[in-house]
C-alpha positions in Angstrom: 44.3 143.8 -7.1 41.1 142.4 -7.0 41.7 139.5 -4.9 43.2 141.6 -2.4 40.5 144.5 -2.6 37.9 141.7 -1.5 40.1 139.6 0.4 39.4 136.3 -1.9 41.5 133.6 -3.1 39.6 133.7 -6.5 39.1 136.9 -8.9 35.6 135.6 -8.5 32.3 137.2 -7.6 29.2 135.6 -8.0 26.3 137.6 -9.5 23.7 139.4 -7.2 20.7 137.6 -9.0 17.6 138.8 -7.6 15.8 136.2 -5.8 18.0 133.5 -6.9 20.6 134.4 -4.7 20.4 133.9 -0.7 23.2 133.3 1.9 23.6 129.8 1.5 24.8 130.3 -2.0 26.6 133.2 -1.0 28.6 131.5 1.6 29.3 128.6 -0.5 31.0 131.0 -3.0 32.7 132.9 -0.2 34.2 129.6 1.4 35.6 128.1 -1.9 37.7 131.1 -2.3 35.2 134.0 -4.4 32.7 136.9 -3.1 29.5 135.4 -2.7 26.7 138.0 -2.9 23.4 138.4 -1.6 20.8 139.4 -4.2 18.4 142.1 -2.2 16.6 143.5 -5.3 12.9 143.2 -4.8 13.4 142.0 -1.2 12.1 143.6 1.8 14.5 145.0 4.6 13.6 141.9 6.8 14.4 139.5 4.5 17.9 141.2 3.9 18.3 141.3 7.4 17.4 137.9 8.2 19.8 136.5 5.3 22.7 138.8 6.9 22.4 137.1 10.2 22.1 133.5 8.5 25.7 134.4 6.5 27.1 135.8 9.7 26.0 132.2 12.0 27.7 130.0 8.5 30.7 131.5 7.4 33.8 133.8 8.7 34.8 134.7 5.2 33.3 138.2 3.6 29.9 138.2 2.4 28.3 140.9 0.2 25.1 142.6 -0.7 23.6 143.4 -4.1 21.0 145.9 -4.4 18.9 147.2 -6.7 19.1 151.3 -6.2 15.1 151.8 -7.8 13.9 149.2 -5.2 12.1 151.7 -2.0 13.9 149.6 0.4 17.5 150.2 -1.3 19.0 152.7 0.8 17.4 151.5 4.2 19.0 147.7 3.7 22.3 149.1 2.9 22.3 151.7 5.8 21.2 148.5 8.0 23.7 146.0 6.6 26.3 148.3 7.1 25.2 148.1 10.6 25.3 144.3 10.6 29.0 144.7 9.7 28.6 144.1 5.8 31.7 145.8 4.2 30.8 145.2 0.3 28.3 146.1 -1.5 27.3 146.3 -5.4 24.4 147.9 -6.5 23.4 149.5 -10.0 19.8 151.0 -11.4 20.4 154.6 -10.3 23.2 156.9 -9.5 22.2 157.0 -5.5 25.4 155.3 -4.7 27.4 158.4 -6.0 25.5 160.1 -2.7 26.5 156.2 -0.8 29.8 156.2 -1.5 30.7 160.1 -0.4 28.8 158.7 2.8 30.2 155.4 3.6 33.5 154.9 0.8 35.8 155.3 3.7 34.2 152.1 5.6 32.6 150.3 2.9 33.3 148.9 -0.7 30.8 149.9 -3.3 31.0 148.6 -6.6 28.5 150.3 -9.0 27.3 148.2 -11.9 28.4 150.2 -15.1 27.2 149.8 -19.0 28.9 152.2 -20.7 32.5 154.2 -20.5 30.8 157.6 -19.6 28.9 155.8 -16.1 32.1 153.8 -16.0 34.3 157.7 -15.6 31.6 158.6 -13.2 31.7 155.9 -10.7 35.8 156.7 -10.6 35.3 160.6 -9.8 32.9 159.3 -7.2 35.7 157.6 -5.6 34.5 154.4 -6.8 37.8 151.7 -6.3 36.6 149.1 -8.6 33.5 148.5 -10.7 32.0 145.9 -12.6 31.2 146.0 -16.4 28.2 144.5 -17.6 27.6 143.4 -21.0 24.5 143.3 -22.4 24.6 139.3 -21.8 24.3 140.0 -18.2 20.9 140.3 -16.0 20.3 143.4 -14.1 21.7 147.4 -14.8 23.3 146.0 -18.4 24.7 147.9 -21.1 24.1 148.3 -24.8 27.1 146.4 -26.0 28.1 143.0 -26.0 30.7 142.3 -23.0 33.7 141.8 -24.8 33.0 144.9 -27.3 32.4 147.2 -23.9 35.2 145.8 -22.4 38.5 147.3 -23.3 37.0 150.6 -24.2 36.2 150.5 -20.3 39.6 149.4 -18.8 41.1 152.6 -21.0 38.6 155.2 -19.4 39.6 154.4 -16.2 42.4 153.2 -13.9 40.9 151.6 -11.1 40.0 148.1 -11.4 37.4 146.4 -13.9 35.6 143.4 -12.8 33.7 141.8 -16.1 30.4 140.8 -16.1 27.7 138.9 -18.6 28.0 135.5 -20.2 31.3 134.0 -18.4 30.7 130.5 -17.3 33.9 128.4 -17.9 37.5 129.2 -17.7 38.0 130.3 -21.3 35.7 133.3 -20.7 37.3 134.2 -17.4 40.9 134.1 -19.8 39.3 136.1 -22.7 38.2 139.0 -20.0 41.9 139.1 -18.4 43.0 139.2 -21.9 41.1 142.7 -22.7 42.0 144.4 -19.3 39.9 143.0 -16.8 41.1 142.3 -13.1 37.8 140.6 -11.8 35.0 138.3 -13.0 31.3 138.5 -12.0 29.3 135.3 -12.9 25.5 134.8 -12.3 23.8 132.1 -14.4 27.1 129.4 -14.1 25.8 129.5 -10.4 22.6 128.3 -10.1 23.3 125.3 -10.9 25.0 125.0 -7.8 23.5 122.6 -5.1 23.3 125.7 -3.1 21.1 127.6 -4.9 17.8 128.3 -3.8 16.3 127.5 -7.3 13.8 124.3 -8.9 16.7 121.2 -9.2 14.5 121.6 -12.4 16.4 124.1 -13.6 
């Protein structure tokens, strides 16, 4: 369900790490077969815009945007993006993309970021049609529970599709998550030490 929700190969989608995450990385992940995602939290609307552009020039597979709902700039870069012909977006840190998604769900895939069951039965009654669950090994909007604790009590609040998220880096973790109900993966860290990313080769 996932793979054909996002159009992938791969039941794959690479974190939205704030300024760790540009569009070269995210077209590498898009072109091997997963989601690659922009990461606009704490950017400003030009650099969003700018990045959109460069992911449009290097790649005809789907590209999306993550965005952090507290940042000022939030609503304008996804109102633009849309406009750029982006068509998936996740975002967590505020409920604004209940308002998004009554706006834009028919066009548009929003996947909100959820920590626990109750935001996890929200996003669904918004018309949410997947979501990702974020342990609290993950970066970003996380939840209070470890990811494999969080988990199933998630995939049995809701029935559309759970992407996992926090501390997956290898194949066994990616097995473990299908095993409690997931459909989906997200993975941040296991990325960044990817020749495309943007980070020290320190790191």
């Amino acid at each position: 369900k996932i793979c054909k929700l996002l159009n992938t190969k791969y039941p794959i989608v690479q974190g939205g790490m704030a300024w760790a995450s540009d569009s070269n990385l995210a077209c590498a992940v898009s072109e091997a077969g997963g989601l690659g995602i922009i990461g606009c939290g704490g950017r400003e609307l030009e650099w969003a815009v700018n990045e959109i552009n460069t992911a449009k020039r290097n790649t005809s597979h789907l590209v999306g945007l993550n965005v952090a709902l507290r940042d000022s700039d939030a609503v304008n870069i996804v109102e633009i993006a849309i406009a750029h012909g982006i068509k998936v977006f996740t975002m967590g840190g505020a409920n604004i993309y209940l308002k998004l998604i009554s706006k834009y769900g028919e066009d548009v895939l929003i996947v909100p970021l959820v920590g626990s069951k109750m935001e996890a039965k929200l996003a669904e009654r918004a018309g949410a049609k997947a979501i990702i669950c974020e342990g609290q090994e993950s970066g970003g909007s996380i939840g209070r529970l470890s990811l494999f604790s969080l988990l199933p009590q998630v995939v049995d609040a809701v029935k559309i599709p759970v992407i996992a998220a926090g501390g997956i880096a290898d194949s066994r973790g990616m097995r473990a998550a299908f095993a409690l109900g997931a459909q989906g993966i997200q993975m941040g860290t296991r990325f960044l030490a990817s020749e495309e990313s943007c980070i020290s080769n320190d790191y």
